[in-house]
C-alpha positions as CSV (number, residue, x, y, z in Angstrom):
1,X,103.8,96.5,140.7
2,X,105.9,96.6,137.5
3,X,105.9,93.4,135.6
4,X,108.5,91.9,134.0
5,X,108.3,90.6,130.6
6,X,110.1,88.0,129.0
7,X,113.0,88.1,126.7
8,X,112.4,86.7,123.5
9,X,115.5,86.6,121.2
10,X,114.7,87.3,117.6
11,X,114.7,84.2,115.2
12,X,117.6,85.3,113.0
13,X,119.7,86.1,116.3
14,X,119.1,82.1,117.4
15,X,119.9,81.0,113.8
16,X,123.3,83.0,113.7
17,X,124.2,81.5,117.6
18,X,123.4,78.0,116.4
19,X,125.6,78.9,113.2
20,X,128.4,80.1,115.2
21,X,128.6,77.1,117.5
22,X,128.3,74.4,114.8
23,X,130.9,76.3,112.5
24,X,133.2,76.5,115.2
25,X,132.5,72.8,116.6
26,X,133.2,71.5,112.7
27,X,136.2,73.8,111.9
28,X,137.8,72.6,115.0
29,X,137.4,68.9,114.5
30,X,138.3,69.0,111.2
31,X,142.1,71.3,112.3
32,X,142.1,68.2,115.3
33,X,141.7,65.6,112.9
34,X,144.1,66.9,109.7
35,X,146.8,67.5,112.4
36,X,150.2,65.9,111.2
37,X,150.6,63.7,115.3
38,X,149.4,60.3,116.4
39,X,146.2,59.4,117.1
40,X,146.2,59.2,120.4
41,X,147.3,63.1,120.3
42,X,144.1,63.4,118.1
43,X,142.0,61.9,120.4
44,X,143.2,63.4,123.5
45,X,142.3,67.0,122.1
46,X,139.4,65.7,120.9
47,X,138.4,64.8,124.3
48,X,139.3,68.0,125.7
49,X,136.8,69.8,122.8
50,X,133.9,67.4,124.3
51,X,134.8,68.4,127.7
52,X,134.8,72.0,126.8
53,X,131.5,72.3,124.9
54,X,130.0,70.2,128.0
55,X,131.1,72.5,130.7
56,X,130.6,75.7,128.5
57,X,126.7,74.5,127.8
58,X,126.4,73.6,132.0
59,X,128.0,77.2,132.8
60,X,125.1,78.3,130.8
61,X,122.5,76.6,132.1
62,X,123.7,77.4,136.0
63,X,124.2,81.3,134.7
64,X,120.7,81.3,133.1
65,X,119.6,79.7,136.5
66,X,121.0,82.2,138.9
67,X,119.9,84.8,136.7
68,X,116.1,83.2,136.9
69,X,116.3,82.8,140.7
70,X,117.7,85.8,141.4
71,X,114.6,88.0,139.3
72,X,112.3,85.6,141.5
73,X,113.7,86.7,144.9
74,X,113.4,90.1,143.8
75,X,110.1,90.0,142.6
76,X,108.8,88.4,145.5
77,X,110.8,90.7,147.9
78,X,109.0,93.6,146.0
79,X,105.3,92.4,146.3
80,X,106.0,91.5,150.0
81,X,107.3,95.7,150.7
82,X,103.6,96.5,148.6
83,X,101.7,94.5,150.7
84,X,103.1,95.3,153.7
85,X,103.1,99.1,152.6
86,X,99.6,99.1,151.6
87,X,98.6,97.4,154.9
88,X,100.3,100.7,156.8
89,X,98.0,103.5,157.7
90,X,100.4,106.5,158.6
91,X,97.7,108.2,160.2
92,X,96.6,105.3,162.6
93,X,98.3,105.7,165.9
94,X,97.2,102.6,167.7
């Protein structure tokens, strides 16, 4: 049986992801709050910028779940066709 190894993401690959999203979080909130409208404008965009990064980091999380339970039904779908093909003798006719 083939085993599958984990992913690990390199540390400068993590660094520039976390970069990216808190560059992009701050440059954002500071065009939402330097806009020239009200502040109830303000806030209502604001609210939809928490809303988006909320349901972009639970689309993640249920992605990276589907993906996990996915390789587990595989895996165990694999060792069950091994067993049961190593429990088969092709020249027993019984």
């Amino acid at each position: 049986m083939q085993t599958v190894g984990t992913q690990k993401d390199s540390s400068a690959w993590v660094i520039q992801t976390w970069a990216a999203f808190v560059l992009s979080i701050s440059m954002t909130t500071f065009g939402i709050i330097n806009l020239p409208v009200d502040s109830w404008v303000k806030g209502f965009m604001g609210m939809g910028l928490a809303f988006s990064i909320g349901s972009t980091f639970t689309l993640g999380k249920t992605t990276r779940d589907l993906h996990e339970t996915r390789r587990l039904t595989a895996r165990l779908d694999e060792a069950k066709v091994e067993k049961l093909l190593s429990q088969h003798d092709p020249l027993n006719f019984k």
